[in-house]
N, C-alpha and C positions, 0 to 999 in steps of 0.2 A: 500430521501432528496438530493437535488443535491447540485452544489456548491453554488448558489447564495442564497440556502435559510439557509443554513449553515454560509454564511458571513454576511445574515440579521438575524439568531441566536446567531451570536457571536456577533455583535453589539448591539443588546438589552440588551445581558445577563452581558457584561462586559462594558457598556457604551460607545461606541465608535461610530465615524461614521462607517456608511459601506466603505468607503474606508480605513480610516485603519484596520477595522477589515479585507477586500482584502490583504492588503500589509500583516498583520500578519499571515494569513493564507496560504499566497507564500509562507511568511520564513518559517516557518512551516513547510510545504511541500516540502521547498528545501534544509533547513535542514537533513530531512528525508534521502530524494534524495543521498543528499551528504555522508550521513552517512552510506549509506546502500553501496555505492560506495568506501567510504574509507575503511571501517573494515568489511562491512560485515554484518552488525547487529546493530539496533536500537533497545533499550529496554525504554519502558516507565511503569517504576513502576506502576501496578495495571494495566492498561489500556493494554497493550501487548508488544509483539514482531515483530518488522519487521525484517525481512534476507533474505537474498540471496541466495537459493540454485544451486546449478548446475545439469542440466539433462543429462544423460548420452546418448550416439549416441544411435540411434534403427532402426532397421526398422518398415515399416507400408505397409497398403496395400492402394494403390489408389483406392478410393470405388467404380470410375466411371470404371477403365479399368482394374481393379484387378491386377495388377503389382505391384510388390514388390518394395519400394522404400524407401531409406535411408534417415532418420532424424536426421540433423545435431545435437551432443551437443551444449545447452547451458545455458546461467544462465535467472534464474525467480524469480520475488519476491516473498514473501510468507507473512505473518500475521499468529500469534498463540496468539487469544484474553489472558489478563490475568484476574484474578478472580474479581477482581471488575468488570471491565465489564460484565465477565460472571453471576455475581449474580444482576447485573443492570439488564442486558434482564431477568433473568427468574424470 
């Protein structure tokens, strides 16, 4: 599902036009954004966890000229579904 059919499912499902369900779905999302930015971690009861973790420096090997090469640290986001969702999918 991409995003446009996710803002014409949120406008069906909660009676909206599709552009406010767009605009609610930004906030939402930039919520998210900002939150994951300020603390670290967004938890939405039942549904999951967003956070932020940090990857630690490494090396790796360039596949094309086998050279050892250093990969910088840094941070990535992550998602850890919570159990309603997980008993939704199964």
């Amino acid at each position: 599902m991409g995003k446009q059919e996710l803002v014409e499912f949120i406008a069906a499902k909660a009676g909206l036009t599709k552009a406010d369900a767009a605009r609610a779905l930004d906030a939402t999302l930039e919520g998210i954004t900002t939150g994951i930015k300020k603390s670290g971690k967004v938890a939405l009861v039942g549904f999951g966890t967003f956070a932020c973790k940090e990857r630690a420096a490494r090396e790796g090997i360039n596949p094309l000229t086998k050279e050892t090469i250093k990969i910088p640290a840094k941070k990535v986001a992550s998602f850890k579904a919570g159990s309603k969702l997980k008993d939704a999918i199964n």
